[in-house]
C-alpha positions as CSV (number, residue, x, y, z in Angstrom):
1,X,69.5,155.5,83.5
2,X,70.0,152.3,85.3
3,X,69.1,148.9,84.7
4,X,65.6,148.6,86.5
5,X,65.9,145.1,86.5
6,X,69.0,145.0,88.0
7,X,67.8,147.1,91.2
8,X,64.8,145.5,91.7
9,X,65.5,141.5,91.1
10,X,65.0,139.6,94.5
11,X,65.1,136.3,94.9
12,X,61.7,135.6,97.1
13,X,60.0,136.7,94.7
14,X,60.3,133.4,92.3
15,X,59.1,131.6,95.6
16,X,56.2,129.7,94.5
17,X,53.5,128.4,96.9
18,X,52.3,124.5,95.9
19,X,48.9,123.7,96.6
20,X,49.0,120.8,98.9
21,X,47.4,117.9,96.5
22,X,50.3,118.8,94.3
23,X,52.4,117.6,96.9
24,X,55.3,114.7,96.3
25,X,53.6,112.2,98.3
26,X,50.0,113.2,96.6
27,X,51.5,112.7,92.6
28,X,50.2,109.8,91.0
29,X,52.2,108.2,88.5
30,X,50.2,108.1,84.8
31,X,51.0,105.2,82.6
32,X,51.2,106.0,78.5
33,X,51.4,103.9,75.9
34,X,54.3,104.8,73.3
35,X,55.1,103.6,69.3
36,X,58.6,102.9,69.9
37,X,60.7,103.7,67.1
38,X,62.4,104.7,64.9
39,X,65.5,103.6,66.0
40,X,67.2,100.4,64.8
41,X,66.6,99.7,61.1
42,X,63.5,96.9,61.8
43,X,62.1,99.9,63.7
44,X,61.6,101.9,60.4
45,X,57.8,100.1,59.1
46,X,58.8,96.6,59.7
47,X,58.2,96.5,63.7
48,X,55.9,98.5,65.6
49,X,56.8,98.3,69.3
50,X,53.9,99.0,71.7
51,X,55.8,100.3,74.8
52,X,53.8,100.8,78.4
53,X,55.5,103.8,80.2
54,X,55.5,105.5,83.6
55,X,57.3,108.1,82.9
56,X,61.0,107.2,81.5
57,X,60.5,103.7,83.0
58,X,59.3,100.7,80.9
59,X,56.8,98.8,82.4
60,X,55.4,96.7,78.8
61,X,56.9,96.1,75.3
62,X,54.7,94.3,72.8
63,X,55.6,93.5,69.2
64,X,53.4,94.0,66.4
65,X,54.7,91.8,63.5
66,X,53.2,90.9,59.8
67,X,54.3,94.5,58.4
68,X,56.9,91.9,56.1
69,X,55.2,89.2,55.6
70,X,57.1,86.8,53.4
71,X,54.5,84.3,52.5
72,X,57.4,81.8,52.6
73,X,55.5,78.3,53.9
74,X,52.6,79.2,51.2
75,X,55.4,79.6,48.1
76,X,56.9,77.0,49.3
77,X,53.9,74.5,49.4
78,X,53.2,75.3,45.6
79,X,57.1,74.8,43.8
80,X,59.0,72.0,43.7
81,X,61.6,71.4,46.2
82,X,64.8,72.5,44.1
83,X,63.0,76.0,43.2
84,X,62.4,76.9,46.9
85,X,66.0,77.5,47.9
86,X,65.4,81.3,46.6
87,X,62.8,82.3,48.9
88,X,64.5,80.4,51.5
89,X,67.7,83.5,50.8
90,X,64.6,86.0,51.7
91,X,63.8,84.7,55.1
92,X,67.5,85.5,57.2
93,X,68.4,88.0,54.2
94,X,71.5,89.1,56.0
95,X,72.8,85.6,56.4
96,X,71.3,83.6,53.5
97,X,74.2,81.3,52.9
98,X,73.7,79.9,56.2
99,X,69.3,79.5,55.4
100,X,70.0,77.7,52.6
101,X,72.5,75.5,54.2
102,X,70.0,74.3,56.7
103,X,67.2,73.9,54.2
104,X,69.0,72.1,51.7
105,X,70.4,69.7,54.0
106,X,67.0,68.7,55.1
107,X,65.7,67.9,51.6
108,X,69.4,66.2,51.2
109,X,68.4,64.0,54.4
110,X,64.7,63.2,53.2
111,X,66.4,61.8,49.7
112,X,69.2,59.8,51.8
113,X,71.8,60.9,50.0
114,X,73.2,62.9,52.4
115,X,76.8,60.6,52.8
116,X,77.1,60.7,49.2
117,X,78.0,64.5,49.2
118,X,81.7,65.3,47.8
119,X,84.0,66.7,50.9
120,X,84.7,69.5,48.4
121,X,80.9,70.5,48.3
122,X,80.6,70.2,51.9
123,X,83.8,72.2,52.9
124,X,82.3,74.8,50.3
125,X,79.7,75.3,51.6
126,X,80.9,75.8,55.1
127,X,83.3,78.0,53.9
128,X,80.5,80.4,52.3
129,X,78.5,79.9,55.6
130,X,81.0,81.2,57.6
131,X,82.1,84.1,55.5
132,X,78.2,84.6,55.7
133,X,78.1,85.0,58.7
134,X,81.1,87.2,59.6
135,X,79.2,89.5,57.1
136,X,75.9,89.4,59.3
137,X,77.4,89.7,62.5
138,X,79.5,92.9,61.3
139,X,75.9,94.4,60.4
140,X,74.1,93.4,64.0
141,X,77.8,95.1,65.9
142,X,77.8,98.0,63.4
143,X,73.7,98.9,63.4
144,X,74.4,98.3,67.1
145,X,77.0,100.8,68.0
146,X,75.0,103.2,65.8
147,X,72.1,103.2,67.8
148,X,73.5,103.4,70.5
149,X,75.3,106.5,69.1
150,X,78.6,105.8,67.9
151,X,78.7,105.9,64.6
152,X,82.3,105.1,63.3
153,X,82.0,101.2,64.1
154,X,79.2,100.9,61.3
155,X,81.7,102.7,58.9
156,X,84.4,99.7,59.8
157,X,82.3,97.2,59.5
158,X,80.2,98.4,56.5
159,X,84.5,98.5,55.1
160,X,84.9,95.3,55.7
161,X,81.4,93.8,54.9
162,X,82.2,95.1,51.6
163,X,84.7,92.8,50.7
164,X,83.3,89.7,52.2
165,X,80.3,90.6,49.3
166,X,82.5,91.0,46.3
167,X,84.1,87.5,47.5
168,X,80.4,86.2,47.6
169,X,79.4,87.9,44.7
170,X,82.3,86.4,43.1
171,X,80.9,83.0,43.7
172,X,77.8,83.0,42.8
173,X,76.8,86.9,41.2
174,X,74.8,88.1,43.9
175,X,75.7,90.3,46.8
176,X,72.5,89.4,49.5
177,X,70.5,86.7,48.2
178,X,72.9,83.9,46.1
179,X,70.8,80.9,45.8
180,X,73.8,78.9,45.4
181,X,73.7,76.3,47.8
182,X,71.5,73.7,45.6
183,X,70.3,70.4,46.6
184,X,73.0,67.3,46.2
185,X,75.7,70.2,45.7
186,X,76.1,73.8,44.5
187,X,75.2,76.0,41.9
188,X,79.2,75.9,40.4
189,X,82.5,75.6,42.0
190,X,84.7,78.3,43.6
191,X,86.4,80.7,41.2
192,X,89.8,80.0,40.1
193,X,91.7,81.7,42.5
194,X,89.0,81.9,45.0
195,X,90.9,80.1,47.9
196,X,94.0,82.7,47.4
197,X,91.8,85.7,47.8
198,X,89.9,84.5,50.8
199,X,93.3,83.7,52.5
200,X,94.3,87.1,51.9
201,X,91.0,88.7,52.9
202,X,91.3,86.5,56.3
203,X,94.8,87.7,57.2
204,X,93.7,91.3,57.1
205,X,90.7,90.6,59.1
206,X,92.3,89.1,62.3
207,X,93.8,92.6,63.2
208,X,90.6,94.2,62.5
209,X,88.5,91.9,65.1
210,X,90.8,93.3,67.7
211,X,90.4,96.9,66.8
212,X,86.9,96.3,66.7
213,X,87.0,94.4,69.9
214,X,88.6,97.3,71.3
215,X,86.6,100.6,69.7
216,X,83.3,98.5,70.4
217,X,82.6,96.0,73.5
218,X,85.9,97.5,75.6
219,X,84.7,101.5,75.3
220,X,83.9,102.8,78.7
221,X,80.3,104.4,77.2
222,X,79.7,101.3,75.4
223,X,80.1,99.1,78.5
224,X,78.0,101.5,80.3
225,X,74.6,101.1,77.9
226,X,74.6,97.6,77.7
227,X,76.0,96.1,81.3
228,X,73.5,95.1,83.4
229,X,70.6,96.2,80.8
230,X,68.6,93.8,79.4
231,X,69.4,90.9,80.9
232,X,67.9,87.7,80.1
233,X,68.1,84.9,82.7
234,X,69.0,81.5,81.1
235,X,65.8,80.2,82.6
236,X,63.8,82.4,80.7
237,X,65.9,82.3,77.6
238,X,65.4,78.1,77.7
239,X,61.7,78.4,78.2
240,X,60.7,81.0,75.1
241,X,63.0,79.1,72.8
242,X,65.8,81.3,72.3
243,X,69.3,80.6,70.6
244,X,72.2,81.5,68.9
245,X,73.9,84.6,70.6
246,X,70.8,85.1,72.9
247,X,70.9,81.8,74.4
248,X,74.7,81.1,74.6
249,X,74.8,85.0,75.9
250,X,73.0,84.1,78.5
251,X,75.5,81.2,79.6
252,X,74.7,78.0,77.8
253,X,77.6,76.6,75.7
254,X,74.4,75.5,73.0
255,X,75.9,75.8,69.3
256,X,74.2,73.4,67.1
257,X,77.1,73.0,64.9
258,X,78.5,71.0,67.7
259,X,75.2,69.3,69.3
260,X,74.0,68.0,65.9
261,X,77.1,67.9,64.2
262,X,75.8,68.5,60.8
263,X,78.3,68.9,57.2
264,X,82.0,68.8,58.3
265,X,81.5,70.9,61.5
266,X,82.9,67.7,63.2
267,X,86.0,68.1,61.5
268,X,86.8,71.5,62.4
269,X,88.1,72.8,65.5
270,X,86.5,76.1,66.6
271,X,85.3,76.9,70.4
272,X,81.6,77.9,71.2
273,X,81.5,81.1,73.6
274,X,78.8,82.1,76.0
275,X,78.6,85.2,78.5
276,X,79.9,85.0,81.6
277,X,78.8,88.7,83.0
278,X,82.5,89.9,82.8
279,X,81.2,93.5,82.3
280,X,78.0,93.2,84.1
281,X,75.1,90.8,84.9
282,X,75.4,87.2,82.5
283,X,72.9,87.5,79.9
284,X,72.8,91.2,79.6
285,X,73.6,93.1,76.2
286,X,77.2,93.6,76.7
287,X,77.5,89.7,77.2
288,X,75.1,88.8,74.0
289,X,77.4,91.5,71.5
290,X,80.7,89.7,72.9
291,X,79.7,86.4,71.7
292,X,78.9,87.8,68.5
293,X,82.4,89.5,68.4
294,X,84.0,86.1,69.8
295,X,82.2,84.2,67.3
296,X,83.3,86.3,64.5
297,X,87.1,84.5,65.6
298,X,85.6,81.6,65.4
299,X,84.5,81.8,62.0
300,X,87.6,83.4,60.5
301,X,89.4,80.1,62.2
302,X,86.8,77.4,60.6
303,X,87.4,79.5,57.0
304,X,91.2,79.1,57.2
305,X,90.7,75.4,58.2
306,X,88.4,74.9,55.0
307,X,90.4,76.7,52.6
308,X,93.4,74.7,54.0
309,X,91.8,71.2,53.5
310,X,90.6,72.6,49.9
311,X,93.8,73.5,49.0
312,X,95.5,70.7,49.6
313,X,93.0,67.3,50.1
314,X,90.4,68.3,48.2
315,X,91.5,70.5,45.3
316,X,89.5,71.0,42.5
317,X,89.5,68.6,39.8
318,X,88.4,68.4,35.9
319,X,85.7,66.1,36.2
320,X,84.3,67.6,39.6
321,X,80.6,67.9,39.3
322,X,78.7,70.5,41.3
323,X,75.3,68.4,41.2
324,X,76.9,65.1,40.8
325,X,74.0,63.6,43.6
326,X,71.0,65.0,43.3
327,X,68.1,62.8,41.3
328,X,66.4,64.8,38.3
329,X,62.8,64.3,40.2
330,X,62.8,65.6,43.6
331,X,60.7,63.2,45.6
332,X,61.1,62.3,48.9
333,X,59.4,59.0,50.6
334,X,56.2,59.9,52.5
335,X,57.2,61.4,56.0
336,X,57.4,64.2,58.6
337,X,60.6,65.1,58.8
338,X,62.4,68.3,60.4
339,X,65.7,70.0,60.1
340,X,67.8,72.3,61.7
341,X,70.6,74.2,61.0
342,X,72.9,77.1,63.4
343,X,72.1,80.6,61.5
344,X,73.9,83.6,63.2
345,X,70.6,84.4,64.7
346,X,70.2,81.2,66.1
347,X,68.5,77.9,65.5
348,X,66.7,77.7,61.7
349,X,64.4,74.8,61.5
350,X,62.2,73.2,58.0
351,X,59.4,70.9,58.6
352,X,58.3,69.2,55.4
353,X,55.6,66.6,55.3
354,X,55.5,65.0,52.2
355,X,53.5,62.1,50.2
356,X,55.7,60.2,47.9
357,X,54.2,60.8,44.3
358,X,55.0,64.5,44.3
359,X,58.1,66.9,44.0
360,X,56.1,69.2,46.1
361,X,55.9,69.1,50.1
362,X,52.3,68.9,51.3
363,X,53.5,71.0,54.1
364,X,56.5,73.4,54.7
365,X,57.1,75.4,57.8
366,X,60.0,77.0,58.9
367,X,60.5,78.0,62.8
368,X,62.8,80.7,62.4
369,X,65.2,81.3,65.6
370,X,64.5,85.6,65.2
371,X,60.8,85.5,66.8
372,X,61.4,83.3,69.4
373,X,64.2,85.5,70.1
374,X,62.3,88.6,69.3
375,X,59.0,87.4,71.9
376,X,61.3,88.0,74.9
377,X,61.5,91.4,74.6
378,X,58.7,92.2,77.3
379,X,60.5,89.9,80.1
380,X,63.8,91.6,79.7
381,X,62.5,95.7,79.1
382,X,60.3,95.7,81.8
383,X,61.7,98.0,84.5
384,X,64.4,99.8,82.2
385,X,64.8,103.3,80.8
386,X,64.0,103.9,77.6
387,X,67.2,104.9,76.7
388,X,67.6,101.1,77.5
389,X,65.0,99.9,75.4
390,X,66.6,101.4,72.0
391,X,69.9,98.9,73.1
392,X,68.1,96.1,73.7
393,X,66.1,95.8,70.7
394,X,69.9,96.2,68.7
395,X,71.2,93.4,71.3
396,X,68.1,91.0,69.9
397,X,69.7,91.1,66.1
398,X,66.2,90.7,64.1
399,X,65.7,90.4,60.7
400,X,61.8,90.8,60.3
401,X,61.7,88.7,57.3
402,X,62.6,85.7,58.5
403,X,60.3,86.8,61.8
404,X,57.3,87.3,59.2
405,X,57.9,84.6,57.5
């Protein structure tokens, strides 16, 4: 018998009439409002995004924050000034070294005994800054390829992440949050044999910044999600505060480690990179992830500078005391004073206000760089795909708990 279907198929009959307010130019477009996310890991109960649609098209983001709240200024008005530095690790928890850093030189600067810091101390501490944050940035270019889909980059970072944490660890015994940066020094010196292992970690590295410049930011697909997407005019970037990668991504040379000149940044030579739209648009996300990658150079070449210098003009001595400075009561003249430091996110600034009789600050506030950079979001989404939303969230690098507070 044959195939009824195949004697009687004919093509006018799928021709369907359309009612003519159905028409093309009758449709109106219908806005919905979307929960972004899940996506990028501050996506998954830390962030709800509130996203305005037409469609595929973007017209609205809005952030919802406080799902991490920290509670950092409140702990931080009831302890002394010496007992904060651990909740200062839980703000920027990927790049703690660098938080502490900033917080402890302010207290350092309220005490004036800021100039009576030992070179070794200081070079330290710059050197577990920038190890610091080598290990943060491989986590915003690995999270950032991976939701963008490629998964393989995270594996290479996560690789090399790895042993940038045992040499931390090492240090001070914790992997993420080290509370070793203390004020008027550190919690101990380096290991013995510290300096030889972080030369040998650094010399294995520099190849590895090329193959990830070349798997990551020179891939045709990975050039093709983030040129021209997201792109945050300098303008716009200057007026909602924004720094670190997002600012000098957008094309100011801005790097406070050079402006302020804080520690012994002076004495190192490294360069400060911006985006200059070689793939796209200046400010866009390819330009923000290739100063990260850039700055990642950067940092390998200020750790083999300090290692160098404390290897061979400071070295360590017997009688070299970790917290040689610091007073045994904590208490500052009465002032407003404020600090600021260059975390990988961007600017990290502590406001203390203090009274002179106690060792604790009347008032602590900390203006963390990631929700400045985090409130731009609307300006730069609107008029994208979706698809484009997803990378620029990952281009932003947030840590919530620092956005929180």
């Amino acid at each position: 018998m044959a195939n009824p279907i195949q004697y009687e198929y004919k093509p006018e009959y799928l021709t369907v009439s359309v009612p003519s307010k159905y028409k093309a130019e009758n449709l109106r477009t219908e806005e919905m409002v979307l929960n972004m996310g899940p996506q990028h890991p501050s996506t998954h109960g830390v962030l709800r995004l509130e996203v305005l649609t037409d469609g595929e098209m973007v017209l609205d983001v809005v952030p919802h924050l406080g799902y991490l709240h920290r509670c950092f200024e409140k702990h931080a008005e009831s302890l002394p000034f010496n007992q904060v530095i651990p909740y200062v690790d839980r703000l920027d928890y990927l790049g703690a070294m660098n938080c502490e850093h900033a917080y402890v030189m302010g207290v350092e600067r309220m005490l004036g005994i800021e100039n009576e810091i030992p070179k070794r101390i200081e070079y330290i501490r710059v050197l577990v800054a920038e190890l610091n944050r080598l290990a943060s940035h491989f986590v915003a270019i690995g999270t950032y390829a991976m939701d963008i889909g490629a998964y393989t980059p995270f594996l290479w970072m996560m690789r090399d992440r790895e042993q940038i944490l045992r040499l931390l660890e090492w240090v001070c015994g914790a992997r993420m949050l080290y509370n070793y940066i203390w004020i008027g020094g550190l919690f101990y010196d380096l290991p013995v044999g510290f300096e030889e292992q972080c030369l040998e970690f650094v010399k294995y590295l520099k190849p590895k910044l090329q193959e990830l410049q070349e798997l990551v930011v020179e891939n045709k697909i990975f050039i093709q999600r983030t040129a021209n997407v997201g792109i945050l005019p300098l303008p716009v970037a200057i007026n909602y505060g924004c720094s670190g990668p997002m600012l000098r991504g957008s094309g100011l040379r801005y790097d406070l480690r050079r402006v302020d000149g804080y520690s012994v940044y002076p004495e190192l030579d490294f360069e400060v990179p911006i985006g200059e739209g070689k793939m796209g648009t200046t400010g866009d996300c390819w330009d923000r992830t290739w100063v990260r990658v850039v700055e990642c150079r950067e940092s390998v070449k200020m750790i083999e500078q300090c290692l160098a210098r404390l290897t061979s003009d400071h070295k360590r001595t017997r009688d070299f005391d970790p917290q040689a400075v610091v007073p045994k009561k904590i208490r500052p003249k009465a002032m407003d004073f404020y600090v600021r430091g260059e975390t990988p996110k961007g600017e990290l600034g502590f406001y203390f206000r203090t009274d002179g009789r106690s060792d604790v600050p009347v008032r602590c506030r900390a203006r963390s760089c990631s929700f400045s950079n985090l409130s731009v979001i609307g300006e730069i989404s609107r008029g994208m795909l979706l698809a484009d939303l997803v990378a620029i969230i990952g281009s932003i690098d947030i840590v919530m708990g620092e956005v929180d507070r």
